[in-house]
C-alpha positions in Angstrom: -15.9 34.7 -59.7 -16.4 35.7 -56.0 -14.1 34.5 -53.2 -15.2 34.1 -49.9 -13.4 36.5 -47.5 -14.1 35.5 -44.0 -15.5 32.2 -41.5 -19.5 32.0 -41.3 -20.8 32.3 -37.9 -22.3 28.3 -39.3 -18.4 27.2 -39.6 -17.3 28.9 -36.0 -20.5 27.1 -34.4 -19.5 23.5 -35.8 -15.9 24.1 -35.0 -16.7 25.0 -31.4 -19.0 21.8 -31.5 -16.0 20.1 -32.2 -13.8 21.4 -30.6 -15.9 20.9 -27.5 -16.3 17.4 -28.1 -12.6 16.7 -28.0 -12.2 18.7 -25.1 -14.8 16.6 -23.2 -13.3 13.2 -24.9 -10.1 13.8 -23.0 -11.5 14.7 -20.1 -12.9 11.5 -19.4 -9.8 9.3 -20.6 -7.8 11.1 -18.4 -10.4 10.5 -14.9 -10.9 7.3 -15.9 -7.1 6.7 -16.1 -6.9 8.7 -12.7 -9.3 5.7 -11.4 -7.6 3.3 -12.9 -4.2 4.0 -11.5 -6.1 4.7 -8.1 -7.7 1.0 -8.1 -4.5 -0.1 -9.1 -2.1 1.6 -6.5 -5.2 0.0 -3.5 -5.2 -3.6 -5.1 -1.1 -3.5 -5.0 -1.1 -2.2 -1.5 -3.7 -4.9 -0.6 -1.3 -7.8 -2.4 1.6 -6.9 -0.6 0.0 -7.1 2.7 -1.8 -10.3 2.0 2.2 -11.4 1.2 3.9 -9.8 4.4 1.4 -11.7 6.4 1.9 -15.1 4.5 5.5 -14.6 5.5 5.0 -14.0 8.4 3.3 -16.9 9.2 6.2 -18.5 7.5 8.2 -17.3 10.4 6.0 -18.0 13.3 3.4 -20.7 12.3 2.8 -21.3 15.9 2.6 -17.6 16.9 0.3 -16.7 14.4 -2.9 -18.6 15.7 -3.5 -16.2 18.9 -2.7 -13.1 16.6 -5.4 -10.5 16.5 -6.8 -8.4 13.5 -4.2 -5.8 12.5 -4.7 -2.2 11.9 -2.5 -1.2 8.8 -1.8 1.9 7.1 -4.2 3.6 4.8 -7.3 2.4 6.6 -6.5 -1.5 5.7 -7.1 -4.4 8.1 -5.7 -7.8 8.1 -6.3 -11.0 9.7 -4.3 -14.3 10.0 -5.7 -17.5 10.6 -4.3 -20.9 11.1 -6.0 -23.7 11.0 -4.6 -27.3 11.0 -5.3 -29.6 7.7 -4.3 -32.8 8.8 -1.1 -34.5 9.6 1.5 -32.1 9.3 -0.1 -29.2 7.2 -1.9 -25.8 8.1 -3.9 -23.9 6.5 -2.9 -20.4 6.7 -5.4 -17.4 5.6 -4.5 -14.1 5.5 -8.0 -12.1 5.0 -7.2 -8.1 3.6 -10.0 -5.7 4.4 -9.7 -2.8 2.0 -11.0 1.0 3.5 -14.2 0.3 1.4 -14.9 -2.9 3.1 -14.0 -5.3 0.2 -11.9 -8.2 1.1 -9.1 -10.2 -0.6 -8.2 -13.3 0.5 -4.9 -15.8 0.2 -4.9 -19.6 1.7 -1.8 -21.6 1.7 -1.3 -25.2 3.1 2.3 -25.0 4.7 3.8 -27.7 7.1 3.4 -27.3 10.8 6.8 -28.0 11.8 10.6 -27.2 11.1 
């Protein structure tokens, strides 16, 4: 019987091809998990200052129906409107304007007065 001694160039080439295929494989999970977490981080930002402005309004229900659109940081916008909804309610919208031009919106009925 004859033993083989060495790899045939055949074997090294469908290694590779595997190899290569892993290689690639991982590549891809880890920049789609790089967009992921990036989507994630401008959704979270965009939450918390749809929040900040609800509470604002919270503060100054009044105030908050001359205010202007608000320049905020990392190229968002945000705009708080208060309308009234009949007898002692408002309806208060707080529009966020992401950098790519998408929009998330929040609408609360809260009472007028103190």
């Amino acid at each position: 019987m004859r033993t083989r001694a060495g790899v045939t160039l055949l074997e090294t080439l469908v290694a590779l091809v595997i190899l290569g295929l892993v290689v690639t494989a991982s590549f891809q999970l880890y920049g789609t998990a790089l967009h992921s977490a990036a989507d994630a981080r401008e959704w979270t930002t965009a939450t918390a200052y749809a929040q900040e402005g609800m509470e604002l309004a919270k503060l100054d229900l009044a105030g908050m129906l001359a205010r202007e659109e608000e320049e905020l940081e990392g190229g968002f916008r945000r705009q708080v409107e208060v309308r009234p909804a009949g007898g002692a309610l408002s309806q208060v919208t707080v529009t966020v304007v992401f950098p790519d031009g998408g929009r998330f919106q929040v609408r609360r009925l809260m009472a007028a007065g103190p």
